[in-house]
C-alpha positions as CSV (number, residue, x, y, z in Angstrom):
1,X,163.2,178.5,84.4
2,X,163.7,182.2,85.3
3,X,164.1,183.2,89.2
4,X,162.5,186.1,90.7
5,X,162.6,188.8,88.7
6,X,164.5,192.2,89.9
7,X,166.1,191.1,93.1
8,X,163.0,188.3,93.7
9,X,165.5,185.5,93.9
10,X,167.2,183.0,92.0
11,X,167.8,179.8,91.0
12,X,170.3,176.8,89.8
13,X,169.8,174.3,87.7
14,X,169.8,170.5,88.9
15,X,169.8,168.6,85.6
16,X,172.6,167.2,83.7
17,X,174.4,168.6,81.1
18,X,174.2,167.4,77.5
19,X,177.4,165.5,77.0
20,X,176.6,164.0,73.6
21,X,179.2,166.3,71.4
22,X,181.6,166.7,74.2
23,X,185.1,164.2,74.5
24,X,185.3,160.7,74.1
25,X,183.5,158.5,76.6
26,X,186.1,156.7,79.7
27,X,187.1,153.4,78.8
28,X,184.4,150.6,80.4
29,X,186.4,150.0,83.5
30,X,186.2,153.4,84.5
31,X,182.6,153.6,83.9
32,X,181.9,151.2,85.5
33,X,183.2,153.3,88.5
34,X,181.7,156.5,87.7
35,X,178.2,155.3,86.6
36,X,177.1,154.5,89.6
37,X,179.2,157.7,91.5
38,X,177.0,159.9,88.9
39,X,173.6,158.1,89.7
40,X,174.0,158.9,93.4
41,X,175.5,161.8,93.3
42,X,172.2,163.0,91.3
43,X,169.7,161.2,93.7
44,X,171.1,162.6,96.6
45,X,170.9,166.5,95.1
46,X,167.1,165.2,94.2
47,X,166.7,164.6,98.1
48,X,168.2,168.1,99.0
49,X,171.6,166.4,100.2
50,X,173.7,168.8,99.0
51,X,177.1,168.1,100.8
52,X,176.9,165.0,100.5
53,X,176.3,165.2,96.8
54,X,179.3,167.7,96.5
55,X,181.5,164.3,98.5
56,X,179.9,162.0,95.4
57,X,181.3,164.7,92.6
58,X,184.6,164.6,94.5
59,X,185.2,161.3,94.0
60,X,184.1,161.2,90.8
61,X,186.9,164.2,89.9
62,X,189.7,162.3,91.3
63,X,189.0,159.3,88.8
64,X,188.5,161.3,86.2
65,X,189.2,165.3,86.2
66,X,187.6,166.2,83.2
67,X,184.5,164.3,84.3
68,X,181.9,167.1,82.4
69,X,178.8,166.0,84.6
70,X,180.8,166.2,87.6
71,X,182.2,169.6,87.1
72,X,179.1,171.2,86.2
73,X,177.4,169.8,89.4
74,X,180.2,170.8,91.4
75,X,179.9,174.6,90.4
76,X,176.2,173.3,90.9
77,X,175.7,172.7,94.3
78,X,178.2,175.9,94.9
79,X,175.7,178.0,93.9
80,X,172.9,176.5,95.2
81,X,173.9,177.0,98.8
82,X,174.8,180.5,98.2
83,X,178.8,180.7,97.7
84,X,179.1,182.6,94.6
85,X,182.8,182.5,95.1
86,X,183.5,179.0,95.1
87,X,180.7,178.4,92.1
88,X,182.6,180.9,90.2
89,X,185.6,179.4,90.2
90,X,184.2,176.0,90.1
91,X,182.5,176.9,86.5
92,X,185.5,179.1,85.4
93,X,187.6,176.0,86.3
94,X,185.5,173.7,84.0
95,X,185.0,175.7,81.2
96,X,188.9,175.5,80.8
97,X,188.5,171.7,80.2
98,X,185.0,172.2,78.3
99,X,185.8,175.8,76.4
100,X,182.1,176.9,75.1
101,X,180.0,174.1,76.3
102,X,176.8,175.4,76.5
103,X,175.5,174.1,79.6
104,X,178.5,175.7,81.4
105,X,178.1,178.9,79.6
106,X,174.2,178.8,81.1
107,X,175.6,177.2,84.8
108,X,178.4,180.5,84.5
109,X,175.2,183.5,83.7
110,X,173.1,181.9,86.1
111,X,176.1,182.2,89.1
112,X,176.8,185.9,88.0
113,X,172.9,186.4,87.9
114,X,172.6,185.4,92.0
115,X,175.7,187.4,92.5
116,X,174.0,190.3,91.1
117,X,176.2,191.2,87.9
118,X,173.9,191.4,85.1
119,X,176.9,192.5,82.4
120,X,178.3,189.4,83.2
121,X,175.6,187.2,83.3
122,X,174.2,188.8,80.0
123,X,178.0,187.9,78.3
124,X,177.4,184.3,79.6
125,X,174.0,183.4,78.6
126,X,175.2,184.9,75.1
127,X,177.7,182.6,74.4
128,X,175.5,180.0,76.0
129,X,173.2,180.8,72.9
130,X,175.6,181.1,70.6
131,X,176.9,177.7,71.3
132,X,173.4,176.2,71.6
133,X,170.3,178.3,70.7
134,X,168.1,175.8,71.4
135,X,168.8,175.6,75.3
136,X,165.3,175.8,77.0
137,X,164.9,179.1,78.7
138,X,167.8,181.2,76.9
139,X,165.7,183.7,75.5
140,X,164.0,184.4,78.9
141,X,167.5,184.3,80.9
142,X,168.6,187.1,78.2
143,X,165.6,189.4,78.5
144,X,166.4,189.5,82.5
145,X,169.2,190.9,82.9
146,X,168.5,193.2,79.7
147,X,166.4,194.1,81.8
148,X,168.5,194.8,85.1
149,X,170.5,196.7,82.6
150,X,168.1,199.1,81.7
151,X,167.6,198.1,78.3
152,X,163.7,197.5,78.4
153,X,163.3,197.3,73.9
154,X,165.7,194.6,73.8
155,X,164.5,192.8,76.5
156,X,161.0,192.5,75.8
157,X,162.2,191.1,72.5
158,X,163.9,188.1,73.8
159,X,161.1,187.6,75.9
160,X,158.9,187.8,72.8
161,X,161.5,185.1,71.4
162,X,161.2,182.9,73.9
163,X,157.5,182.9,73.9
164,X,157.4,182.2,70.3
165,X,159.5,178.7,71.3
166,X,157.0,178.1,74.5
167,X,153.7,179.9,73.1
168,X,152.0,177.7,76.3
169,X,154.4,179.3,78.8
170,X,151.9,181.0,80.7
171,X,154.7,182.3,83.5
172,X,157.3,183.1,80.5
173,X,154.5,184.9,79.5
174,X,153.5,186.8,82.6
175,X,157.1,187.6,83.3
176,X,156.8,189.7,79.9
177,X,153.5,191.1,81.2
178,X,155.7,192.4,84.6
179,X,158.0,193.9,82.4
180,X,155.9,196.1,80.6
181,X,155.4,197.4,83.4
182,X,158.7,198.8,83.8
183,X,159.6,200.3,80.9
184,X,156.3,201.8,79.3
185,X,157.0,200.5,76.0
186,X,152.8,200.7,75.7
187,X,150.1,203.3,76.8
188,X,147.7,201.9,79.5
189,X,144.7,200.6,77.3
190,X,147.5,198.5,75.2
191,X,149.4,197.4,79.1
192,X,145.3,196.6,80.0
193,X,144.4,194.3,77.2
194,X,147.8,192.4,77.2
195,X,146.8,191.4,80.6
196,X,143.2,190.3,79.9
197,X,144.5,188.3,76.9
198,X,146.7,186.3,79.2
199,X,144.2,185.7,81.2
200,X,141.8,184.3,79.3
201,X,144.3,182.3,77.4
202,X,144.9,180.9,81.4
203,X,141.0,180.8,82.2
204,X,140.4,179.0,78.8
205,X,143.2,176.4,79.8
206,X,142.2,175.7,83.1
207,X,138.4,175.4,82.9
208,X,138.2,171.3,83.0
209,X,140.1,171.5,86.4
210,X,137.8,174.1,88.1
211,X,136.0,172.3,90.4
212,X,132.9,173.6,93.3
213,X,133.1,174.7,96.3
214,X,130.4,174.1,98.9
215,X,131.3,176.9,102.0
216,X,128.6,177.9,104.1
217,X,127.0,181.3,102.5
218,X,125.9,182.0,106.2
219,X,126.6,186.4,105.9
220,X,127.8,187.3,109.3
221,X,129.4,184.3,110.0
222,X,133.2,183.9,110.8
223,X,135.5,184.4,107.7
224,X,138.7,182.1,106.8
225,X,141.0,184.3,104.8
226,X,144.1,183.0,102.8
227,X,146.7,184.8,101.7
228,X,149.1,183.4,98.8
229,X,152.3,184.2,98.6
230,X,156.2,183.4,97.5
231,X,157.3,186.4,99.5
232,X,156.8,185.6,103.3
233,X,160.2,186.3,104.0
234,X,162.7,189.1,104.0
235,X,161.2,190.7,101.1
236,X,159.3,194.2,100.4
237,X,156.1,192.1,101.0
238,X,157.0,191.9,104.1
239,X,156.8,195.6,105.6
240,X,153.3,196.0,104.2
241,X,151.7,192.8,105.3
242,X,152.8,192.8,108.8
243,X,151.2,195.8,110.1
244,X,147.4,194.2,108.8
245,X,149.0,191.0,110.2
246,X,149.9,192.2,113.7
247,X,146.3,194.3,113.8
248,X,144.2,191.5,112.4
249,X,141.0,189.7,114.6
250,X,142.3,186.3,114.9
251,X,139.2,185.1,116.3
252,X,136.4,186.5,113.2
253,X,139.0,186.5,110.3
254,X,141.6,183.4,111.0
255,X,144.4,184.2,108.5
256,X,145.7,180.9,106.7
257,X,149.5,181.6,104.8
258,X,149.7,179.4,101.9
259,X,153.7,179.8,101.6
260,X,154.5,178.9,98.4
261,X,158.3,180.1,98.2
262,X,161.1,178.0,96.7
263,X,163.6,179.5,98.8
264,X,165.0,178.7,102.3
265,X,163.1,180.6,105.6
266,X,165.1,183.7,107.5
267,X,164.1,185.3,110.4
268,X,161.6,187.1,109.1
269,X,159.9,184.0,108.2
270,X,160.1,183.0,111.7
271,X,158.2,186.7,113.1
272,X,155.8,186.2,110.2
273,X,154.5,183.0,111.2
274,X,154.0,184.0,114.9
275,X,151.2,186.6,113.2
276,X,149.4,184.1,110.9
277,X,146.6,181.5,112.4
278,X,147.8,178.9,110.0
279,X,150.7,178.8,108.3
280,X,151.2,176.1,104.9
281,X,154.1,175.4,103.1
282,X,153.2,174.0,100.2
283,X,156.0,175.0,97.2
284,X,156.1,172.1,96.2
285,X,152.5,171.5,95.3
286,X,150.9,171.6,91.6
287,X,148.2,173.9,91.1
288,X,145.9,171.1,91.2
289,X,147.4,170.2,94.4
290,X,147.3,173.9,96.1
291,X,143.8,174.3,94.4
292,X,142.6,171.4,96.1
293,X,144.3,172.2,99.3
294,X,142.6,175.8,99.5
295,X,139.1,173.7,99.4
296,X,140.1,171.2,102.2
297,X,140.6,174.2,104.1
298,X,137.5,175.7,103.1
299,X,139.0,179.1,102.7
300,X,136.0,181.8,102.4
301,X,138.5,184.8,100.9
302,X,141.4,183.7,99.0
303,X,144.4,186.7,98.4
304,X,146.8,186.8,96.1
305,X,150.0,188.8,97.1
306,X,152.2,188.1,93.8
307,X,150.4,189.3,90.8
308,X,152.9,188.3,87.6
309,X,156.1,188.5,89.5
310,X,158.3,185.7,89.8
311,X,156.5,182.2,91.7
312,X,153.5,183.3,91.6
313,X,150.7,181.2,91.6
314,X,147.9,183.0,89.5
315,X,147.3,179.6,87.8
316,X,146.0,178.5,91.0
317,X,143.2,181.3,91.2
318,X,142.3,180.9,87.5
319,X,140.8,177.2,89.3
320,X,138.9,179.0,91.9
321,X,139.5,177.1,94.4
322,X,137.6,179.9,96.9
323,X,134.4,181.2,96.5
324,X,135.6,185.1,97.1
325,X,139.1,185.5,95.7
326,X,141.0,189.0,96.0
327,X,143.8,190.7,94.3
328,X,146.0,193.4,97.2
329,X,149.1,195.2,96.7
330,X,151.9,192.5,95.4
331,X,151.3,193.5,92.0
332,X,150.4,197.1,91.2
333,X,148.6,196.2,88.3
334,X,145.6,194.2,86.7
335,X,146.1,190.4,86.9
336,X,144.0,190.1,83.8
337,X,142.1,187.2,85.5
338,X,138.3,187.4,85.6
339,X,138.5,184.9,88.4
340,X,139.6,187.4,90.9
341,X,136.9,189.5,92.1
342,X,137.8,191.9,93.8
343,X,141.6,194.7,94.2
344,X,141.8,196.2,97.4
345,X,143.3,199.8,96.7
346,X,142.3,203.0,97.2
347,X,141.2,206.7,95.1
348,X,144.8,208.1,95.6
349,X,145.9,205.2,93.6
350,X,143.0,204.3,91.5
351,X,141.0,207.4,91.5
352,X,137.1,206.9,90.0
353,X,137.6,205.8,86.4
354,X,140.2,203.3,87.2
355,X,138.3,200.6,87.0
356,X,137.9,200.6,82.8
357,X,141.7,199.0,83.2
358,X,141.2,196.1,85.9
359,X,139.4,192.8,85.2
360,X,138.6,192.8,89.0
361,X,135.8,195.4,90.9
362,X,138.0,198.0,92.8
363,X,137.5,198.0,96.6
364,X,138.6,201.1,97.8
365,X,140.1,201.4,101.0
366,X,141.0,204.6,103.0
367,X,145.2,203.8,102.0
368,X,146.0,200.3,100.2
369,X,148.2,199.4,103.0
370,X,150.2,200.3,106.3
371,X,153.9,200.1,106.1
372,X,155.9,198.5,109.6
373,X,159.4,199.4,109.1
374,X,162.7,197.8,110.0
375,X,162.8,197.2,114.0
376,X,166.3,198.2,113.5
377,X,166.2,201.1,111.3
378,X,169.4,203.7,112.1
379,X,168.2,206.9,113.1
380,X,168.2,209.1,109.8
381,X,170.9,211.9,111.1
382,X,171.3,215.2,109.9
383,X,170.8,216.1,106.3
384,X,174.1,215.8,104.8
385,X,174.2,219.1,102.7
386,X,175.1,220.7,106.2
387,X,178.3,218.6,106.3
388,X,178.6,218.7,102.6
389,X,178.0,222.1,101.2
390,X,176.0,220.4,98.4
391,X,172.9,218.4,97.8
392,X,173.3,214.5,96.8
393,X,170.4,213.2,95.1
394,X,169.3,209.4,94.9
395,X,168.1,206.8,92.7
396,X,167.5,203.9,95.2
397,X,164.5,202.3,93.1
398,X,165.8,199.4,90.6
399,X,168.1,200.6,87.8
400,X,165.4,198.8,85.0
401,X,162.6,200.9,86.2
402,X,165.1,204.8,84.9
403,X,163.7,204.8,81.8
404,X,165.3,207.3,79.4
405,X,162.7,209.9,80.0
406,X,163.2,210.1,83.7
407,X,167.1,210.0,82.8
408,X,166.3,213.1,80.8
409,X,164.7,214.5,83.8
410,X,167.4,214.0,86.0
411,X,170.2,215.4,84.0
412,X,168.0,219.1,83.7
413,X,167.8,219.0,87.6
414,X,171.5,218.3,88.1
415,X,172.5,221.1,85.2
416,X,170.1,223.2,87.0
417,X,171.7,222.6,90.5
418,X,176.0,223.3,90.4
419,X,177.8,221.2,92.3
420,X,175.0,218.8,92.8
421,X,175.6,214.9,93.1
422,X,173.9,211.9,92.3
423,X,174.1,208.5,93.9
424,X,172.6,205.6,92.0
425,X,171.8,201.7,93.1
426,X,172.0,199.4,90.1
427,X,172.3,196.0,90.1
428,X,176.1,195.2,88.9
429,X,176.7,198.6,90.2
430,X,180.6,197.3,91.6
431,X,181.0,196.3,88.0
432,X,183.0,199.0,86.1
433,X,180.9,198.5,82.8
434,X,177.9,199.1,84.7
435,X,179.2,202.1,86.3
436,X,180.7,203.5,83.3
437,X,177.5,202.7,81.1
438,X,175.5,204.7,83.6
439,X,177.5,207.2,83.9
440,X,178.1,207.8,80.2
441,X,174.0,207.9,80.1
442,X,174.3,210.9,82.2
443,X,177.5,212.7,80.0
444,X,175.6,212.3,77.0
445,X,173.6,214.2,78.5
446,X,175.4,217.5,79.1
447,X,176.6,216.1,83.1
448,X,179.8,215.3,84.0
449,X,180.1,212.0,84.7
450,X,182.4,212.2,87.9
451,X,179.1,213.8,89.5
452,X,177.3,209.9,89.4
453,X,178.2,207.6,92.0
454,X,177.7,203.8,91.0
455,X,176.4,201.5,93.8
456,X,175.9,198.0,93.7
457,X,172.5,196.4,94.8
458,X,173.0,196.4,98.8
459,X,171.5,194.5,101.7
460,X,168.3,195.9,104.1
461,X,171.0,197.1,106.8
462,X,173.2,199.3,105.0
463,X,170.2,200.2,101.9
464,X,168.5,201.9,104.8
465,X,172.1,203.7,106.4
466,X,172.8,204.6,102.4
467,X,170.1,207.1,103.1
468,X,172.2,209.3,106.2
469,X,174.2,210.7,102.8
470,X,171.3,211.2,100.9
471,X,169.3,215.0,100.8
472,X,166.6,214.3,98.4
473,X,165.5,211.1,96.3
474,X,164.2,211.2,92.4
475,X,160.9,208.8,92.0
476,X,161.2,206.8,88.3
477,X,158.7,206.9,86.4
478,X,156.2,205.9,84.5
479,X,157.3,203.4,87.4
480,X,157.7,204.7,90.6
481,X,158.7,203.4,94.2
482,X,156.4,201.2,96.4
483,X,158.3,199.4,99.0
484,X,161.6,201.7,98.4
485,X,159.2,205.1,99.1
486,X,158.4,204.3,102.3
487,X,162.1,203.0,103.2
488,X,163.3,206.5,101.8
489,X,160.7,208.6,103.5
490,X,161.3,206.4,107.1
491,X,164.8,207.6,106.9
492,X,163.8,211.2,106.5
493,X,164.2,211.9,102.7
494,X,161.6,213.5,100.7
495,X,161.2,212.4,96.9
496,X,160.5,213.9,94.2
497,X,158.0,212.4,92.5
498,X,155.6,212.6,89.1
499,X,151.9,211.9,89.1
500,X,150.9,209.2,86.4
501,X,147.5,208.1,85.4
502,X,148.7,204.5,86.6
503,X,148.6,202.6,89.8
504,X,152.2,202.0,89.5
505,X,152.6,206.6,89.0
506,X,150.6,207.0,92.3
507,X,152.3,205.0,95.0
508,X,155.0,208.2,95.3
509,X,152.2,210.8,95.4
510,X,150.0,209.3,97.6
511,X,153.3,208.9,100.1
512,X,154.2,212.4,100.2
513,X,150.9,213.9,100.3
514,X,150.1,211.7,103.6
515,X,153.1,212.8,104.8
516,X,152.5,216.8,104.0
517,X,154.7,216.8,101.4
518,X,152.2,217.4,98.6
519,X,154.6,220.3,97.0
520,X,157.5,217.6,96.1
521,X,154.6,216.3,93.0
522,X,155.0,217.1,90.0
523,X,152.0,217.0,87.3
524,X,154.0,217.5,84.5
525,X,158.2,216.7,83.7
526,X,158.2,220.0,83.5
527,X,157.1,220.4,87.0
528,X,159.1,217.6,88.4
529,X,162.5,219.2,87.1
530,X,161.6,222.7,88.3
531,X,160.7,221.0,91.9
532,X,164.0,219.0,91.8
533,X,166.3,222.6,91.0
534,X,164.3,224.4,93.6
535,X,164.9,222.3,96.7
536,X,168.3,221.7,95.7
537,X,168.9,225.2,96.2
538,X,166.7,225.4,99.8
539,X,169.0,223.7,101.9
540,X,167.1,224.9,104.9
541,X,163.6,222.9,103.7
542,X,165.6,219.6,103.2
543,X,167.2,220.0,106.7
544,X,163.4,220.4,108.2
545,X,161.7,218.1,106.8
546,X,164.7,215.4,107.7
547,X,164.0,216.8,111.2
548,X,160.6,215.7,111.7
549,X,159.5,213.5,108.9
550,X,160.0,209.9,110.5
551,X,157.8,211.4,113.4
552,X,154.8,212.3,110.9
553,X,155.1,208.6,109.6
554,X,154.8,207.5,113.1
555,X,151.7,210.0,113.5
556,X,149.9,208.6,110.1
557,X,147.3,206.5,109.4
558,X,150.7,204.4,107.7
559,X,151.4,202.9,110.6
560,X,147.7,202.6,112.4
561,X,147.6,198.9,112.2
562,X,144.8,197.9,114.3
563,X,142.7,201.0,112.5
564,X,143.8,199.5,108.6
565,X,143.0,196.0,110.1
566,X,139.7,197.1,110.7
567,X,138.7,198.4,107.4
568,X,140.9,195.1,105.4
569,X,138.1,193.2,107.2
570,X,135.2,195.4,106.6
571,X,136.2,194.5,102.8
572,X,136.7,191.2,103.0
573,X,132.8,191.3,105.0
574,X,131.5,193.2,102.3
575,X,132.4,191.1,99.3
576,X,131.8,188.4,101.5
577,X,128.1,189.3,101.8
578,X,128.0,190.1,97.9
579,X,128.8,186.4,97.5
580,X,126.4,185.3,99.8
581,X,123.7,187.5,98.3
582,X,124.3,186.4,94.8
583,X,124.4,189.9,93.5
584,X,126.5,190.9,90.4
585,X,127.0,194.2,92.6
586,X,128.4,194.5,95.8
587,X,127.6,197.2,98.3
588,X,129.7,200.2,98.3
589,X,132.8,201.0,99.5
590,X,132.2,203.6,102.1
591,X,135.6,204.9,100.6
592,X,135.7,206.4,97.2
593,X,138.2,208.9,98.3
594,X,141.4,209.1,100.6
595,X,141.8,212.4,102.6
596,X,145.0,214.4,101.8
597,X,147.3,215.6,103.9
């Protein structure tokens, strides 16, 4: 129903649109010609065939123009091969012949939604509603790109209204769970139990299809590992996984990919799979299928990379299909599932105490993961306020995750810091409502708005040379950056960042303290503004530490593969063995704390 949420993807629809209130029915010669034009036109998208199909919806066109089924199909197949353009103008063209037809209207938010405009997708799922309230998904569809917008109260309602309408929606109802995330609308404990109730709900649900499994319990013995995942493409997943990857012991731990994305392979795909034992597409299996599948393969140590973002397939685990089964760092957050085990992480993000707000044990590990970055990163450059005369600031992490707190925060460090600028990525942020609606966040709060750049969401390539006219980044929070910190950080700009009590307020921290940049944390707002106005004004620190920081990253325990490898698989042994021994306890984590820098 929805795609992946935030940037995780998208999707169109393939079935019909209602045509039963629309204009008169052809006469039954002409049917008789399109009838048939329709039927294969359909079975050939069902097959993947989509030039083809677009051929069969031609035809159909030039007997009859107005032919409703045809249009939307048209616009259809447009978007599903990626030209935004033509499925644009392929909708806008068939709205004029069906003005407020509901299906178009949904066909119309979800083009602008792949092509990254939330303000107009949001305007076209509304008068989708309006026309139709009942279309399956609406609600949903809404609460995203509310959600891209910033606007995390009124999305969480819609999501709330959809549920109501699909109460048994248990990935309508995990979407909501991801989105809590973002906006802390609820304190942890509250976050916590909303998660376990979802997952007993699943648990509950899923028990008759739970079935044995009958691995060898021998301890020391060699270990098949799976790892689950939508995300084995080009895709933040991507630069934390293929450092364990590319250290891992192929010959003791065989590492099985269980590739259960929707979308089409890149070429990160193609160096991914060169690092994997096994590699199994299998999208298009049913969680009784995938469940069944991780048995055949006998997988000792099942991981899930996805938590409750988009794809996922949490349903699967909630089967346990595997007799050890592991959440890592897809999902910085409980999964609320009893049925995973185990969370590799470690005490700068889940410090001793954590573990009162995760359904699984905590393993901790010396650093949750190691970070390869782009092979073609640009070389970070000088720091522009030498060029400039004045510090530009960044907000590079997704627009939804500013909440109006951290907006707050930002507007006392530009005040405090004259001539100051701030660049922000937003998705929709060509769009001049976006940019104005941003800015006007920031003039209402005592900045002048012509100190805000707008940016739209931009591709790997030029996200990473966006940085070479950066000085210093601003962390969100409660949310702060994962992926996006250690992008920022390669490229030579520090972040300032405040420490939460959360998983998802630690990433940040942990960053810069690895990287000797514990003075850029801030314990309190108050803290994090007053570290924001004084770097501004130290033109000289931002220009050293842009000097040297991409070489500490290179010099960290970040980018020791073969060394994280090592202690991944040391986990994965030691809950192994706490399987085998049958023990409600397992051994100790010889980590329960992570050296700072």
């Amino acid at each position: 129903m929805i795609g992946r949420l935030f940037g995780r993807g998208k999707s169109s629809a393939r079935e019909a649109p209602d045509t039963s209130q629309d204009k008169p029915a052809p006469d039954g010669a002409m049917l008789a010609q399109v009838d048939p034009l329709v039927a294969r036109g359909m079975a050939l998208l069902e097959r993947g065939s989509q030039d083809l199909a677009a051929t069969v919806f031609d035809e159909i066109l030039a007997i009859e123009p107005g032919h409703l089924v045809a249009l939307y199909q048209r616009a259809n197949v447009a978007l599903g091969k990626g030209d935004h353009a033509l499925a644009r103008a392929a909708c806008d063209a068939a709205l004029e012949r069906h003005p407020g037809q509901a299906d178009l209207e949904m066909l119309s938010g979800a083009i602008a939604a792949a092509a990254h405009d939330p303000a107009g997708a949001l305007d076209a799922f509304s008068r989708a509603r309006a026309a139709n309230p009942d279309l399956p998904g609406i609600d949903a569809r809404i609460g995203e790109q509310l959600a891209f917008l910033g606007r995390g109260h009124d999305a969480i309602a819609a999501y709330d209204r959809a549920i109501v309408r699909e109460p048994g929606n248990f990935a309508l109802a995990g979407s909501r769970l991801f989105l809590l995330n973002h906006f802390g609308l609820f304190d942890r404990q509250r976050t916590f139990e909303e998660h376990r109730a979802w997952g007993e709900r699943l648990e509950a649900a899923v028990a008759p299809a739970r079935r044995g499994h009958f691995n060898d319990r021998t301890p020391g013995r060699r270990l098949r590992v799976g790892l689950v995942s939508p995300d084995l493409r080009n895709h933040p997943i991507a630069y934390w996984l293929e450092g364990y990857l590319a250290g891992h012991d192929r010959e003791r731990y065989p590492v099985h990919a269980f590739d259960v994305s929707p979308y089409r392979e890149d070429a990160v795909t193609a160096r991914l799979r060169g690092r994997f034992d096994h590699w199994i597409k299998c999208a298009s299996a049913s969680d009784d299928e995938l469940a069944d599948l991780v048995r055949g393969q006998r997988i000792d140590v099942l991981v899930d990379l996805a938590g409750h973002t988009g794809h996922n397939r949490l349903a699967v685990f909630a089967r346990r299909p595997a007799p050890v089964q592991v959440s890592w760092f897809g999902y910085m957050q409980t999964t609320g599932l009893s049925t995973i085990d185990w969370r590799l992480t470690d005490a700068q993000h889940d410090p001793p105490g954590a573990e009162a707000f995760y359904t699984e044990k905590l393993w901790r590990l010396p650093g949750v993961a190691c970070f390869m970055p782009d092979p073609d990163s640009p070389d970070p450059g000088p720091a522009p306020v030498v060029r400039n005369g004045h510090v530009s600031f960044a907000s590079a992490n997704n627009w939804a995750k500013v909440t109006d707190d951290a907006k707050d925060a930002w507007a006392a460090i530009l005040r405090a810091s004259p001539g100051s600028r701030l660049k922000a990525i937003a998705r929709g942020g060509d769009e001049a409502r976006v940019q104005d609606a941003i800015r006007g966040e920031f003039s209402r709060r005592g900045v002048d708005a012509g100190r805000i750049d707008v940016l739209p969401f931009l591709p790997l390539a030029r996200f990473l040379a966006f940085f070479r006219d950066i000085d210093v980044a601003l962390d969100p929070f409660p949310y702060g950056g994962g992926t996006t910190t250690l992008h920022t950080l390669w490229m030579g700009v520090p972040i300032v960042a405040l420490e939460g009590d959360t998983e998802l307020a630690r990433a940040t921290p942990a960053a810069l303290r690895a990287t000797g940049l514990a003075d850029f944390v801030g314990a309190t707002v108050e803290d994090y503004v007053a570290i924001g106005a004084r770097i501004a004004a130290d033109p000289a620190r931002i220009a050293a530490v842009r000097a040297g920081l991409r070489e500490r990253i290179r010099g960290s325990a970040a980018m020791d593969y073969a060394g994280f490898a090592r202690t991944v698989e040391e986990a994965f042994r030691g809950m192994w063995r706490a399987f085998c021994s049958e023990s409600p306890e397992a051994p100790p984590s010889p980590f329960t704390s992570s050296p700072r820098a």
